[in-house]
C-alpha positions as CSV (number, residue, x, y, z in Angstrom):
1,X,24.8,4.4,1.1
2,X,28.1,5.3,3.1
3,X,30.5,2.6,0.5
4,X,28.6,4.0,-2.8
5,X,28.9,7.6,-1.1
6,X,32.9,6.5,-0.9
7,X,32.7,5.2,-4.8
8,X,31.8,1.6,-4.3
9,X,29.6,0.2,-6.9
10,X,26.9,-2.1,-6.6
11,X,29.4,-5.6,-7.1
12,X,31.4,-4.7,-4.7
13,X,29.0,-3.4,-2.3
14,X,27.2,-6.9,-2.5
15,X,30.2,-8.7,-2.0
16,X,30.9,-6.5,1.0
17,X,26.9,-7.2,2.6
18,X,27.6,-11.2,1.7
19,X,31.2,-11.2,3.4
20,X,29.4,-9.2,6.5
21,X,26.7,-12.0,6.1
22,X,24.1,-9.0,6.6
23,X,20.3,-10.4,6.0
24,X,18.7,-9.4,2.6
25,X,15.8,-7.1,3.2
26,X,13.2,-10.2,2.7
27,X,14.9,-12.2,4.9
28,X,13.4,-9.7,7.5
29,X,9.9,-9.7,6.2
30,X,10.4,-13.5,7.0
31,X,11.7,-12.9,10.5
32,X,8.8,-10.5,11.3
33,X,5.9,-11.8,9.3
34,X,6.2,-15.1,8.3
35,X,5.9,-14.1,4.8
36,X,8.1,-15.7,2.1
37,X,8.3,-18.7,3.9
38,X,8.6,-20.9,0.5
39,X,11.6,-18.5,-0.1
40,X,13.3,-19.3,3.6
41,X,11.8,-22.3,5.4
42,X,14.1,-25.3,5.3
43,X,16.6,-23.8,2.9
44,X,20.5,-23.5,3.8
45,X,21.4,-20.7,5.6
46,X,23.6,-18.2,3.5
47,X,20.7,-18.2,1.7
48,X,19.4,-15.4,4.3
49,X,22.3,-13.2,2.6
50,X,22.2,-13.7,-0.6
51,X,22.3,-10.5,-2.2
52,X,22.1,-9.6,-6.0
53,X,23.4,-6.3,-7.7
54,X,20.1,-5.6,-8.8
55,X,19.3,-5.9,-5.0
56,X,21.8,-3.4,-4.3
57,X,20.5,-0.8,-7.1
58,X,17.0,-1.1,-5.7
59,X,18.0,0.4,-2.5
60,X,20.5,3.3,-3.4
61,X,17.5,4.0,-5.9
62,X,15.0,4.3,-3.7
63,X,13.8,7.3,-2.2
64,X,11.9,5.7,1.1
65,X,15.2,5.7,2.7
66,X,15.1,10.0,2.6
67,X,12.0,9.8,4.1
68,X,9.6,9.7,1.3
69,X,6.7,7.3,-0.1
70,X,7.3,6.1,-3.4
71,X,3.6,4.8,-5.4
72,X,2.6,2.9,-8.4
73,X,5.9,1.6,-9.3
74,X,4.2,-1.9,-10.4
75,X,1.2,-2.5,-12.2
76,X,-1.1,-5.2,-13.4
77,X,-1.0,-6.1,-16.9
78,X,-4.8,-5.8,-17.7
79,X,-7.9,-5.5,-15.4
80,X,-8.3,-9.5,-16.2
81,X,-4.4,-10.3,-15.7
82,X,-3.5,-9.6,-12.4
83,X,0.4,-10.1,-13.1
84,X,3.0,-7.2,-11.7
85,X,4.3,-5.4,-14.2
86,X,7.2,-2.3,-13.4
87,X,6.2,0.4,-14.5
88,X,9.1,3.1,-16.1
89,X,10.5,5.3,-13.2
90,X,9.1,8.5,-14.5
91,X,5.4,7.2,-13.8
92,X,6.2,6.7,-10.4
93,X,4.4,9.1,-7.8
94,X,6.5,10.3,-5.0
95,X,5.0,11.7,-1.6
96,X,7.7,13.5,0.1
97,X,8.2,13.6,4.3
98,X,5.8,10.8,5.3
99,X,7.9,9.4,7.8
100,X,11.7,9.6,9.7
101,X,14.0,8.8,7.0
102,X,17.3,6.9,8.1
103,X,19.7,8.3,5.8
104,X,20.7,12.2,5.3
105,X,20.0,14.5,2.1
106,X,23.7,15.2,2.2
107,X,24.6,10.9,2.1
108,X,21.8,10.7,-0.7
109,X,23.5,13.3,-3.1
110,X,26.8,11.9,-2.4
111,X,25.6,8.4,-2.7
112,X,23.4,9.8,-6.3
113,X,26.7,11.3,-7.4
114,X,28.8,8.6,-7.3
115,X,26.6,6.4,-8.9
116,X,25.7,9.1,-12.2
117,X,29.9,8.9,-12.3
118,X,30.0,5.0,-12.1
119,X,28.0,5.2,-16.0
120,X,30.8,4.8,-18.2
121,X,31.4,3.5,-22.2
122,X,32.4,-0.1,-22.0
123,X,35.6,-1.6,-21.4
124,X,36.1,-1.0,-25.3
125,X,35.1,2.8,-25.0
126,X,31.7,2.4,-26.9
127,X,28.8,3.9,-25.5
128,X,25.3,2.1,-25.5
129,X,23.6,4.3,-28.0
130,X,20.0,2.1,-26.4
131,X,21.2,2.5,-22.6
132,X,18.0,3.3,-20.1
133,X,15.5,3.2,-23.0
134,X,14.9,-0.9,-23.8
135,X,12.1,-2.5,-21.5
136,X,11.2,-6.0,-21.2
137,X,7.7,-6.2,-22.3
138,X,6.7,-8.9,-20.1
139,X,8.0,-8.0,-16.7
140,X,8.8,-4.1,-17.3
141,X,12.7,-4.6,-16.2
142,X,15.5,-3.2,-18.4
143,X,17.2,-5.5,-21.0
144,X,20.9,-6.0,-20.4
145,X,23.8,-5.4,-23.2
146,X,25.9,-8.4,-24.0
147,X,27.8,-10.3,-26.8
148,X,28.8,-13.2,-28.2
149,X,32.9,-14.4,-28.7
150,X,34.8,-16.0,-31.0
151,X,38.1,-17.9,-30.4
152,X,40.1,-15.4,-31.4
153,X,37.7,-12.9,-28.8
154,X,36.6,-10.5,-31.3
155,X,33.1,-10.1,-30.8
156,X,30.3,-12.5,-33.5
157,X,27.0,-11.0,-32.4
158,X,26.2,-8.3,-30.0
159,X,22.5,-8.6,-28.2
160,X,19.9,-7.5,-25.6
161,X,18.2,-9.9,-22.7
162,X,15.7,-9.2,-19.8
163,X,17.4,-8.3,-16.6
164,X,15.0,-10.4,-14.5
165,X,16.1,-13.7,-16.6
166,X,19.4,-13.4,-16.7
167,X,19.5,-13.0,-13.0
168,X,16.2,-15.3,-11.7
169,X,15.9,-17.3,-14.7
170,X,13.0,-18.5,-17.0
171,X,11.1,-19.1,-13.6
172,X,10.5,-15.1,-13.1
173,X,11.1,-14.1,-17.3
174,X,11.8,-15.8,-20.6
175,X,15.0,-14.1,-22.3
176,X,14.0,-11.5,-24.7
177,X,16.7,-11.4,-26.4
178,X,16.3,-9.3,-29.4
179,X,20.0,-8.7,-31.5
180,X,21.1,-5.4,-31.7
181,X,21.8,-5.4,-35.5
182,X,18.1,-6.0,-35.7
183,X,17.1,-3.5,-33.4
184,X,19.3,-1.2,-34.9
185,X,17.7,-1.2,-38.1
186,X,14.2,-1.7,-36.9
187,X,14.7,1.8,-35.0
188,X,16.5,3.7,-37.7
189,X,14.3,2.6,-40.4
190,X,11.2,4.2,-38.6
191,X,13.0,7.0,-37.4
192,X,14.7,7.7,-41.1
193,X,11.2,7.5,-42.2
194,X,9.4,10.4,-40.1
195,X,12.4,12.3,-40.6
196,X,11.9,12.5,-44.7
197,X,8.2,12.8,-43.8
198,X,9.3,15.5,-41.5
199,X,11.3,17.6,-44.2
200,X,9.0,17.1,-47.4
201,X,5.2,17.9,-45.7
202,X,5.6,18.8,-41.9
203,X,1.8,19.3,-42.1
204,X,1.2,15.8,-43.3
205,X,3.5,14.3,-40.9
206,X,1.1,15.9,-37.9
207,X,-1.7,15.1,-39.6
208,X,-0.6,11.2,-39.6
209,X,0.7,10.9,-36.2
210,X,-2.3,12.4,-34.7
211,X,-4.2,9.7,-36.5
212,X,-2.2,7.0,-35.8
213,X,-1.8,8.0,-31.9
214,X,-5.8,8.6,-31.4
215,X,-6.6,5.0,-31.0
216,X,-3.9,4.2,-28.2
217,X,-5.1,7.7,-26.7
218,X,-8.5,6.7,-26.5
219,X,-7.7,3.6,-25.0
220,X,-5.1,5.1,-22.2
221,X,-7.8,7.3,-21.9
222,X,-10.6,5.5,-21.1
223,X,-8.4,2.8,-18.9
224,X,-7.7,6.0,-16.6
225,X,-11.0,6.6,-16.3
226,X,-11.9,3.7,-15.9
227,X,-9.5,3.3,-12.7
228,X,-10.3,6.6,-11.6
229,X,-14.1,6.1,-11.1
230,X,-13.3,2.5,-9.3
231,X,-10.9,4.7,-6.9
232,X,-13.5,7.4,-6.4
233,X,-16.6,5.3,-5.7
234,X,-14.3,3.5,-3.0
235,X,-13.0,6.6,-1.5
236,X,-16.9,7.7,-1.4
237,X,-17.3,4.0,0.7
238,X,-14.3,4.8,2.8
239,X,-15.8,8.3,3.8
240,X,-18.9,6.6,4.9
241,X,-17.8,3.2,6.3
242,X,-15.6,5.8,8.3
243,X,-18.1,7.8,9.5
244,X,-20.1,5.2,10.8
245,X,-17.3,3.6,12.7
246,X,-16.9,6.6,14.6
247,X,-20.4,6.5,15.4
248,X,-20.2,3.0,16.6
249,X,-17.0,4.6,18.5
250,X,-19.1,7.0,20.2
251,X,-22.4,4.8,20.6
252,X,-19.3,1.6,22.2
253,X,-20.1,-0.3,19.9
254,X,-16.8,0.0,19.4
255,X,-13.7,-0.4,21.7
256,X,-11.3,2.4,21.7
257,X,-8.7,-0.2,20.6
258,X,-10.1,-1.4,17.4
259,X,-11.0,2.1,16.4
260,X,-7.7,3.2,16.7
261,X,-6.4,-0.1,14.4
262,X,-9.7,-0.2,12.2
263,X,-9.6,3.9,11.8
264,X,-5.5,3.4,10.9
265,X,-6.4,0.6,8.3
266,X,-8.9,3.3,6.9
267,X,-7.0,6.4,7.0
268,X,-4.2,4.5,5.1
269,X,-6.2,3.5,1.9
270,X,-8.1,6.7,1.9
271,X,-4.6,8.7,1.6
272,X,-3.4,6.1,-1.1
273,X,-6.8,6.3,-3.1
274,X,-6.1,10.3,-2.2
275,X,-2.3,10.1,-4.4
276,X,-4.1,7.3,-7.0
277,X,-7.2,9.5,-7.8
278,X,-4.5,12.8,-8.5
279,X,-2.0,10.7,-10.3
280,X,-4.6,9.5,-12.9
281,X,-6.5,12.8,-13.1
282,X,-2.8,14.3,-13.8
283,X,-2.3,11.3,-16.4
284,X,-5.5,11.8,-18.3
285,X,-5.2,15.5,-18.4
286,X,-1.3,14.4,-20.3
287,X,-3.1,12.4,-22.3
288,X,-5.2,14.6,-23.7
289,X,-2.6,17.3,-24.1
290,X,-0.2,14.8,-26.5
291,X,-2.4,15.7,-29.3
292,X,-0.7,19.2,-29.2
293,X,2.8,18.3,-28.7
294,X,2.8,15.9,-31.9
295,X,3.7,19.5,-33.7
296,X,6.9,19.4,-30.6
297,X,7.9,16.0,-32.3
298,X,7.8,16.8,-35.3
299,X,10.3,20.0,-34.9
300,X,12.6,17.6,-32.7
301,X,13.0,14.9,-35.6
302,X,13.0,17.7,-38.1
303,X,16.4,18.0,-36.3
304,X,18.3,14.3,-37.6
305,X,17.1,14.7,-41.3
306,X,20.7,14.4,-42.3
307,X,21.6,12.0,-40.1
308,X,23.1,8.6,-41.6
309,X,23.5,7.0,-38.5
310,X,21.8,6.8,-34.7
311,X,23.3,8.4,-31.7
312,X,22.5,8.5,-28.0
313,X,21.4,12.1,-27.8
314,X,18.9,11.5,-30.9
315,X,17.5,8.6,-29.1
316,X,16.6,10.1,-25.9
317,X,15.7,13.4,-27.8
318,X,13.0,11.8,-29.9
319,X,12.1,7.7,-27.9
320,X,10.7,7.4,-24.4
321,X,10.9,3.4,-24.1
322,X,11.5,0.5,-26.3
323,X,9.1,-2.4,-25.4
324,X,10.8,-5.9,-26.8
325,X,8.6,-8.6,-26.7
326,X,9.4,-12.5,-26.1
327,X,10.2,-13.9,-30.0
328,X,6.9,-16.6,-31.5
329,X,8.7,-19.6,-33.5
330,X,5.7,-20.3,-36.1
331,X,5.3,-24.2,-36.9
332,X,7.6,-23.7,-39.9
333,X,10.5,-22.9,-37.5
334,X,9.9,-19.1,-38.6
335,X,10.5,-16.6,-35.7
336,X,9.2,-13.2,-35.5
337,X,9.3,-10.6,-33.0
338,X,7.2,-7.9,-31.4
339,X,9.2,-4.3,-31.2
340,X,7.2,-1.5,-29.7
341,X,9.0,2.3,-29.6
342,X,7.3,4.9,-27.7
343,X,8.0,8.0,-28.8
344,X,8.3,11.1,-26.3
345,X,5.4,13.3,-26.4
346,X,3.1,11.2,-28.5
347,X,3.5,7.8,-27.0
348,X,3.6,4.6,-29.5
349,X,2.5,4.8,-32.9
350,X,3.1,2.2,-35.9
Protein backbone atom coordinates (compact mmCIF):
# COMPACT_ATOMS: atom_id res chain seq x y z
CA UNK A 1 0.00 0.00 0.00
CA UNK A 2 2.91 2.57 0.90
CA UNK A 3 4.71 1.95 -3.12
CA UNK A 4 1.10 2.08 -4.84
CA UNK A 5 0.27 5.14 -2.35
CA UNK A 6 3.84 6.61 -3.98
CA UNK A 7 2.53 5.66 -7.70
CA UNK A 8 3.91 2.21 -8.13
CA UNK A 9 1.73 -0.09 -10.02
CA UNK A 10 1.11 -3.59 -9.51
CA UNK A 11 4.41 -4.88 -12.02
CA UNK A 12 6.60 -3.09 -10.33
CA UNK A 13 5.36 -3.53 -6.92
CA UNK A 14 5.74 -7.43 -7.64
CA UNK A 15 9.01 -7.17 -8.79
CA UNK A 16 9.82 -5.05 -5.76
CA UNK A 17 8.11 -8.07 -3.12
CA UNK A 18 10.14 -10.85 -5.46
CA UNK A 19 13.61 -8.77 -5.23
CA UNK A 20 12.78 -8.39 -1.26
CA UNK A 21 12.03 -12.28 -1.55
CA UNK A 22 8.89 -11.47 0.78
CA UNK A 23 6.58 -14.80 1.25
CA UNK A 24 3.33 -14.76 -0.85
CA UNK A 25 0.33 -14.70 1.46
CA UNK A 26 -0.23 -18.67 0.90
CA UNK A 27 3.05 -19.38 1.58
CA UNK A 28 1.96 -18.37 5.19
CA UNK A 29 -1.12 -20.45 5.36
CA UNK A 30 1.51 -23.28 4.64
CA UNK A 31 3.77 -22.12 7.39
CA UNK A 32 0.92 -22.02 9.96
CA UNK A 33 -1.52 -24.66 8.80
CA UNK A 34 -0.10 -27.09 6.81
CA UNK A 35 -2.44 -26.31 4.13
CA UNK A 36 -1.41 -26.08 0.42
CA UNK A 37 1.17 -28.49 0.92
CA UNK A 38 0.79 -29.87 -2.80
CA UNK A 39 1.52 -26.12 -3.60
CA UNK A 40 4.84 -25.97 -1.23
CA UNK A 41 6.21 -29.36 -0.15
CA UNK A 42 9.30 -30.38 -1.92
CA UNK A 43 9.18 -27.61 -4.50
CA UNK A 44 12.26 -25.10 -5.03
CA UNK A 45 12.41 -22.31 -2.82
CA UNK A 46 11.66 -18.95 -4.64
CA UNK A 47 8.80 -20.59 -5.24
CA UNK A 48 7.66 -19.23 -1.62
CA UNK A 49 7.81 -15.68 -3.38
CA UNK A 50 6.48 -15.95 -6.38
CA UNK A 51 4.18 -13.25 -6.72
CA UNK A 52 1.74 -12.50 -9.67
CA UNK A 53 0.18 -9.00 -10.57
CA UNK A 54 -3.10 -10.34 -10.20
CA UNK A 55 -1.68 -11.27 -6.68
CA UNK A 56 -0.81 -7.82 -6.18
CA UNK A 57 -4.35 -6.31 -7.29
CA UNK A 58 -6.07 -8.70 -4.92
CA UNK A 59 -4.55 -7.08 -2.01
CA UNK A 60 -4.71 -3.25 -2.76
CA UNK A 61 -8.40 -4.28 -3.63
CA UNK A 62 -9.32 -5.70 -0.71
CA UNK A 63 -10.94 -4.02 1.99
CA UNK A 64 -9.94 -6.57 5.03
CA UNK A 65 -6.77 -4.78 5.34
CA UNK A 66 -9.12 -1.34 6.60
CA UNK A 67 -10.48 -3.49 9.03
CA UNK A 68 -13.49 -4.79 7.35
CA UNK A 69 -15.03 -8.41 6.43
CA UNK A 70 -15.58 -8.79 2.91
CA UNK A 71 -18.51 -12.00 2.04
CA UNK A 72 -19.77 -13.93 -0.83
CA UNK A 73 -17.09 -12.98 -3.20
CA UNK A 74 -17.18 -16.73 -4.68
CA UNK A 75 -19.83 -18.94 -5.35
CA UNK A 76 -20.71 -22.46 -6.47
CA UNK A 77 -21.79 -22.90 -9.88
CA UNK A 78 -25.15 -24.85 -9.11
CA UNK A 79 -26.35 -26.59 -5.90
CA UNK A 80 -25.03 -30.02 -7.72
CA UNK A 81 -21.54 -28.37 -8.94
CA UNK A 82 -19.73 -27.41 -6.15
CA UNK A 83 -16.99 -25.46 -8.31
CA UNK A 84 -15.90 -21.64 -7.07
CA UNK A 85 -17.14 -19.28 -9.15
CA UNK A 86 -16.19 -15.16 -8.55
CA UNK A 87 -18.75 -13.50 -8.28
CA UNK A 88 -18.87 -9.52 -9.83
CA UNK A 89 -17.56 -7.13 -7.09
CA UNK A 90 -20.77 -5.32 -6.68
CA UNK A 91 -22.48 -8.61 -5.21
CA UNK A 92 -19.95 -8.67 -2.64
CA UNK A 93 -21.28 -7.89 1.04
CA UNK A 94 -19.06 -5.87 3.17
CA UNK A 95 -19.17 -5.81 7.13
CA UNK A 96 -17.35 -2.78 8.19
CA UNK A 97 -15.07 -2.71 11.69
CA UNK A 98 -14.87 -6.33 12.54
CA UNK A 99 -11.45 -6.42 13.55
CA UNK A 100 -7.95 -4.06 13.95
CA UNK A 101 -7.14 -3.20 10.50
CA UNK A 102 -3.33 -2.78 9.67
CA UNK A 103 -3.38 -0.11 7.21
CA UNK A 104 -4.85 3.64 7.66
CA UNK A 105 -8.04 5.23 5.86
CA UNK A 106 -5.65 7.92 4.86
CA UNK A 107 -2.97 5.07 3.06
CA UNK A 108 -6.18 3.35 1.58
CA UNK A 109 -7.43 6.62 -0.33
CA UNK A 110 -4.07 7.39 -1.37
CA UNK A 111 -3.21 3.89 -2.30
CA UNK A 112 -7.27 3.89 -4.22
CA UNK A 113 -6.17 7.07 -5.85
CA UNK A 114 -3.21 6.21 -7.43
CA UNK A 115 -4.48 3.20 -8.79
CA UNK A 116 -8.03 4.96 -10.49
CA UNK A 117 -5.06 7.32 -12.09
CA UNK A 118 -2.90 4.21 -13.25
CA UNK A 119 -6.21 3.39 -15.83
CA UNK A 120 -5.09 4.87 -18.89
CA UNK A 121 -5.97 4.40 -23.04
CA UNK A 122 -3.33 2.05 -24.42
CA UNK A 123 0.06 2.80 -25.46
CA UNK A 124 -1.78 3.77 -28.91
CA UNK A 125 -4.26 6.13 -27.05
CA UNK A 126 -7.38 3.89 -27.63
CA UNK A 127 -9.58 3.27 -24.93
CA UNK A 128 -11.19 -0.24 -24.21
CA UNK A 129 -14.74 0.64 -25.12
CA UNK A 130 -15.43 -3.36 -23.11
CA UNK A 131 -12.99 -2.50 -20.05
CA UNK A 132 -14.51 -3.84 -16.50
CA UNK A 133 -17.66 -5.29 -18.17
CA UNK A 134 -16.30 -8.91 -19.98
CA UNK A 135 -16.44 -11.93 -17.47
CA UNK A 136 -15.26 -15.31 -17.99
CA UNK A 137 -18.12 -17.54 -17.81
CA UNK A 138 -16.46 -20.39 -16.29
CA UNK A 139 -14.27 -19.05 -13.52
CA UNK A 140 -16.00 -15.39 -13.05
CA UNK A 141 -12.40 -13.59 -13.71
CA UNK A 142 -12.15 -10.69 -16.20
CA UNK A 143 -11.05 -11.30 -19.84
CA UNK A 144 -7.88 -9.57 -20.77
CA UNK A 145 -7.42 -7.26 -24.06
CA UNK A 146 -4.73 -8.35 -26.45
CA UNK A 147 -3.79 -8.61 -30.21
CA UNK A 148 -2.27 -10.28 -32.77
CA UNK A 149 1.06 -8.74 -35.01
CA UNK A 150 2.17 -8.82 -38.20
CA UNK A 151 5.72 -8.40 -39.53
CA UNK A 152 5.51 -5.15 -40.32
CA UNK A 153 3.72 -4.67 -36.40
CA UNK A 154 0.50 -3.34 -37.40
CA UNK A 155 -2.00 -5.06 -35.59
CA UNK A 156 -4.02 -8.53 -37.73
CA UNK A 157 -6.69 -9.33 -35.06
CA UNK A 158 -7.49 -7.82 -31.83
CA UNK A 159 -9.06 -10.35 -29.02
CA UNK A 160 -10.24 -11.10 -25.44
CA UNK A 161 -8.91 -14.21 -23.10
CA UNK A 162 -9.63 -15.30 -19.39
CA UNK A 163 -7.41 -13.71 -16.88
CA UNK A 164 -7.01 -16.87 -14.87
CA UNK A 165 -5.55 -18.77 -18.17
CA UNK A 166 -3.45 -16.59 -19.31
CA UNK A 167 -1.81 -16.40 -16.03
CA UNK A 168 -2.33 -20.27 -14.47
CA UNK A 169 -3.04 -21.89 -17.57
CA UNK A 170 -5.58 -24.45 -18.94
CA UNK A 171 -5.01 -26.32 -15.48
CA UNK A 172 -7.21 -23.42 -13.54
CA UNK A 173 -9.34 -22.13 -17.16
CA UNK A 174 -9.52 -22.81 -20.77
CA UNK A 175 -8.90 -19.51 -22.95
CA UNK A 176 -12.08 -17.94 -23.80
CA UNK A 177 -11.01 -16.14 -26.25
CA UNK A 178 -13.73 -14.50 -28.03
CA UNK A 179 -12.41 -11.70 -31.08
CA UNK A 180 -13.33 -8.42 -30.57
CA UNK A 181 -14.72 -7.81 -34.09
CA UNK A 182 -17.14 -10.44 -33.16
CA UNK A 183 -18.06 -9.26 -30.03
CA UNK A 184 -18.32 -5.91 -31.39
CA UNK A 185 -21.00 -6.74 -33.65
CA UNK A 186 -22.70 -9.25 -31.42
CA UNK A 187 -23.19 -6.30 -28.85
CA UNK A 188 -24.12 -3.53 -31.22
CA UNK A 189 -26.52 -5.61 -33.16
CA UNK A 190 -28.58 -6.28 -29.96
CA UNK A 191 -28.22 -2.99 -28.66
CA UNK A 192 -29.13 -1.30 -32.31
CA UNK A 193 -32.01 -3.44 -32.06
CA UNK A 194 -33.77 -2.29 -28.71
CA UNK A 195 -32.84 1.02 -29.59
CA UNK A 196 -35.20 1.07 -32.88
CA UNK A 197 -37.63 -0.96 -30.67
CA UNK A 198 -37.15 1.83 -28.23
CA UNK A 199 -37.99 4.86 -30.59
CA UNK A 200 -40.91 3.21 -32.79
CA UNK A 201 -43.25 1.52 -29.71
CA UNK A 202 -41.68 2.27 -26.17
CA UNK A 203 -44.70 0.41 -24.84
CA UNK A 204 -43.95 -2.74 -26.77
CA UNK A 205 -40.34 -2.62 -25.98
CA UNK A 206 -41.47 -2.95 -22.00
CA UNK A 207 -43.92 -5.21 -22.73
CA UNK A 208 -41.10 -7.62 -24.35
CA UNK A 209 -38.46 -7.30 -22.00
CA UNK A 210 -40.68 -7.94 -19.10
CA UNK A 211 -41.50 -11.14 -20.88
CA UNK A 212 -38.36 -12.13 -21.79
CA UNK A 213 -36.71 -11.29 -18.26
CA UNK A 214 -39.68 -13.24 -16.18
CA UNK A 215 -38.19 -16.58 -16.66
CA UNK A 216 -34.50 -15.78 -15.44
CA UNK A 217 -36.45 -13.76 -12.59
CA UNK A 218 -38.28 -16.57 -11.46
CA UNK A 219 -35.44 -18.73 -11.42
CA UNK A 220 -33.06 -16.07 -9.47
CA UNK A 221 -35.89 -15.93 -7.52
CA UNK A 222 -36.57 -19.10 -6.46
CA UNK A 223 -32.59 -20.04 -6.13
CA UNK A 224 -32.57 -17.20 -3.37
CA UNK A 225 -35.17 -18.72 -1.66
CA UNK A 226 -34.10 -21.58 -1.95
CA UNK A 227 -30.69 -20.59 -0.15
CA UNK A 228 -32.43 -18.51 2.14
CA UNK A 229 -34.62 -21.19 3.82
CA UNK A 230 -31.42 -23.68 3.98
CA UNK A 231 -29.58 -20.63 5.88
CA UNK A 232 -32.64 -20.05 8.12
CA UNK A 233 -33.47 -23.59 9.19
CA UNK A 234 -29.59 -23.80 10.12
CA UNK A 235 -29.54 -20.62 12.03
CA UNK A 236 -32.83 -22.10 13.86
CA UNK A 237 -30.24 -25.37 14.60
CA UNK A 238 -27.43 -23.06 15.67
CA UNK A 239 -29.86 -21.16 18.16
CA UNK A 240 -30.73 -24.44 19.74
CA UNK A 241 -27.52 -26.57 19.45
CA UNK A 242 -26.29 -23.31 21.22
CA UNK A 243 -28.51 -23.19 23.88
CA UNK A 244 -28.04 -26.60 24.86
CA UNK A 245 -24.30 -26.26 24.97
CA UNK A 246 -24.63 -23.74 27.55
CA UNK A 247 -26.70 -25.94 29.40
CA UNK A 248 -24.29 -28.70 29.27
CA UNK A 249 -21.81 -25.58 30.33
CA UNK A 250 -23.76 -25.00 33.32
CA UNK A 251 -24.80 -28.77 34.20
CA UNK A 252 -20.18 -29.60 33.47
CA UNK A 253 -20.90 -31.51 31.11
CA UNK A 254 -18.92 -29.24 29.58
CA UNK A 255 -15.43 -27.84 30.35
CA UNK A 256 -15.08 -24.12 30.38
CA UNK A 257 -12.37 -24.62 27.66
CA UNK A 258 -14.39 -26.26 24.98
CA UNK A 259 -17.27 -23.93 25.49
CA UNK A 260 -15.32 -21.10 25.00
CA UNK A 261 -13.75 -22.88 21.46
CA UNK A 262 -17.17 -24.85 20.64
CA UNK A 263 -19.32 -21.39 21.58
CA UNK A 264 -16.63 -19.34 19.18
CA UNK A 265 -17.06 -22.01 16.33
CA UNK A 266 -20.93 -21.21 16.84
CA UNK A 267 -21.10 -17.62 17.23
CA UNK A 268 -18.97 -17.42 13.92
CA UNK A 269 -21.42 -19.17 11.56
CA UNK A 270 -24.39 -17.77 13.26
CA UNK A 271 -23.08 -14.04 12.34
CA UNK A 272 -22.12 -15.31 8.78
CA UNK A 273 -25.72 -17.07 8.29
CA UNK A 274 -26.73 -13.47 10.08
CA UNK A 275 -25.01 -11.31 6.75
CA UNK A 276 -26.14 -14.50 4.18
CA UNK A 277 -29.81 -14.46 5.31
CA UNK A 278 -29.86 -10.22 4.83
CA UNK A 279 -27.89 -10.29 1.67
CA UNK A 280 -30.38 -12.70 -0.05
CA UNK A 281 -33.59 -11.19 1.48
CA UNK A 282 -31.95 -7.82 0.04
CA UNK A 283 -31.33 -9.77 -3.40
CA UNK A 284 -34.77 -11.12 -3.76
CA UNK A 285 -36.53 -7.96 -2.77
CA UNK A 286 -34.03 -6.46 -6.17
CA UNK A 287 -35.27 -9.06 -7.94
CA UNK A 288 -38.57 -8.40 -7.70
CA UNK A 289 -38.25 -4.66 -8.15
CA UNK A 290 -36.45 -5.15 -11.86
CA UNK A 291 -39.75 -5.63 -13.31
CA UNK A 292 -40.31 -1.79 -12.68
CA UNK A 293 -37.06 -0.49 -13.73
CA UNK A 294 -37.39 -2.18 -17.38
CA UNK A 295 -39.39 1.25 -18.11
CA UNK A 296 -35.62 2.97 -16.55
CA UNK A 297 -33.93 0.85 -19.46
CA UNK A 298 -35.85 1.68 -21.80
CA UNK A 299 -35.45 5.64 -21.36
CA UNK A 300 -31.60 4.97 -20.97
CA UNK A 301 -31.36 3.26 -24.58
CA UNK A 302 -33.93 5.56 -25.87
CA UNK A 303 -30.75 7.80 -25.44
CA UNK A 304 -28.18 6.04 -28.40
CA UNK A 305 -31.02 5.76 -31.09
CA UNK A 306 -28.73 7.72 -33.40
CA UNK A 307 -25.79 6.24 -32.50
CA UNK A 308 -23.73 4.45 -35.45
CA UNK A 309 -21.14 3.34 -33.38
CA UNK A 310 -20.48 1.88 -29.55
CA UNK A 311 -18.79 4.00 -26.94
CA UNK A 312 -17.57 3.38 -23.32
CA UNK A 313 -20.12 5.66 -21.62
CA UNK A 314 -23.11 3.74 -23.60
CA UNK A 315 -21.75 0.54 -22.53
CA UNK A 316 -21.69 1.03 -18.82
CA UNK A 317 -24.90 3.27 -19.21
CA UNK A 318 -26.99 0.45 -20.53
CA UNK A 319 -24.61 -3.45 -19.79
CA UNK A 320 -23.81 -4.67 -16.29
CA UNK A 321 -21.47 -7.83 -17.43
CA UNK A 322 -20.69 -9.65 -20.49
CA UNK A 323 -20.52 -13.51 -19.72
CA UNK A 324 -18.22 -15.26 -22.75
CA UNK A 325 -18.35 -18.70 -22.74
CA UNK A 326 -15.53 -21.38 -23.70
CA UNK A 327 -16.08 -21.80 -27.85
CA UNK A 328 -17.81 -25.82 -28.84
CA UNK A 329 -16.01 -27.11 -32.27
CA UNK A 330 -18.99 -29.33 -33.65
CA UNK A 331 -17.77 -32.67 -35.43
CA UNK A 332 -17.78 -30.69 -38.79
CA UNK A 333 -14.99 -28.45 -37.43
CA UNK A 334 -17.85 -25.68 -37.02
CA UNK A 335 -17.29 -23.51 -33.89
CA UNK A 336 -19.83 -21.54 -32.10
CA UNK A 337 -19.84 -19.58 -29.13
CA UNK A 338 -22.01 -18.70 -26.14
CA UNK A 339 -22.27 -14.61 -25.53
CA UNK A 340 -24.41 -13.67 -22.51
CA UNK A 341 -24.92 -9.56 -21.89
CA UNK A 342 -26.61 -8.63 -18.79
CA UNK A 343 -28.15 -5.63 -19.07
CA UNK A 344 -28.31 -3.11 -15.92
CA UNK A 345 -31.54 -3.09 -14.25
CA UNK A 346 -33.20 -5.98 -15.98
CA UNK A 347 -30.46 -8.53 -15.88
CA UNK A 348 -29.93 -10.97 -19.12
CA UNK A 349 -32.52 -11.27 -21.65
CA UNK A 350 -32.16 -12.85 -25.40
Amino acid sequence: FDMASLGKGAAAIRSELDKRKIPIPAWWIYKRSGMLSQTFKDQPEDRRHKWTVEMVKRILSNPVYLGHSVHYRQTNISFKNKKKVHRPEEDWYTVENTHEPIISQELWDAAQAHIQSRKRPTKQGEVQIFAGLLRCADCGRSLRYGYKKAKDGTRTQEYYSCNTYKEYGKERCSIHSVKYKTLYEIVYTKLKRFASLAESDKEALIGLLTKESAGQREKDISQSKKELARAEKRQRSLDNTFAKLYEDRLSGKVTERNFSMLSERYQNEQAELDTKITELKAKIEQTVQTEKNVGLWVDLIGKYGDATELTAPMLNDLIDKIAVHEAVKDENGGRTQKIEIYYRFIGKVE
